[in-house]
N, C-alpha and C positions, 0 to 999 in steps of 0.2 A: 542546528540540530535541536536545541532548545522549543523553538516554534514546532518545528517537523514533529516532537512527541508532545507538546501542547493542541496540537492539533490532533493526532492521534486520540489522546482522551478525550478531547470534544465531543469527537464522533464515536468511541464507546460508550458513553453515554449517553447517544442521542434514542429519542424516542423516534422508532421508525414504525411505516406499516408493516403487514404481517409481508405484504408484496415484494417492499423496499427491503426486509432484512436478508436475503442474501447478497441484491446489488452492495449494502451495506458490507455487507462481509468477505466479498471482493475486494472491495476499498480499502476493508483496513487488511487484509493481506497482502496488499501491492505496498501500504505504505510500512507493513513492516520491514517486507522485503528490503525497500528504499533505504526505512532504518538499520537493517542490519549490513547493507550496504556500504552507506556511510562510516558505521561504527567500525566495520573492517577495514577502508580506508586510512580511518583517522589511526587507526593501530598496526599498520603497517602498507606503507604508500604503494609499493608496487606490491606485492601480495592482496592486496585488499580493492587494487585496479581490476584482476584478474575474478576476483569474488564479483565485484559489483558487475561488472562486464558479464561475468554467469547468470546473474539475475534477471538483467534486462530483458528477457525475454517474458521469465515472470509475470514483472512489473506492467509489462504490455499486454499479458493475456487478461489478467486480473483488473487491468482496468476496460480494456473493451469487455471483457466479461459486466461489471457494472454499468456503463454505459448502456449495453443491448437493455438488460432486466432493468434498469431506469426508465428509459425508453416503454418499455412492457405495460411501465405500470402507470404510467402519466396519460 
């Protein structure tokens, strides 16, 4: 969990192009998702299966959403 929000701030404060900043901001909405996933879990195992399990879908659009606009700009 420790890395997963070190990593997180990395990439809030990374310098992107003007191209890059929504693929950017896909990114870090999938990986909040992720975090608030996880954080549900760790505070209650079955409640928090049913949280992150709702998310996945998210997590999946938000990242092919980055992906395509990455893609855009390269």
């Amino acid at each position: 969990m420790k890395d997963m929000q070190a990593e997180k701030r990395e990439l809030e404060i990374l310098n992107v192009t003007k191209c890059l900043t929504p693929a950017k901001d896909k990114l870090l909405a999938a990986m909040k998702l992720n975090e608030d996933s996880f954080l549900a879990f760790m505070d209650d195992a079955t409640l928090g299966k049913y949280i992150a399990q709702s998310k996945v879908q998210d997590v999946e659009n938000n990242v092919q959403a980055y992906e395509q606009i990455a893609r855009l700009c390269n």
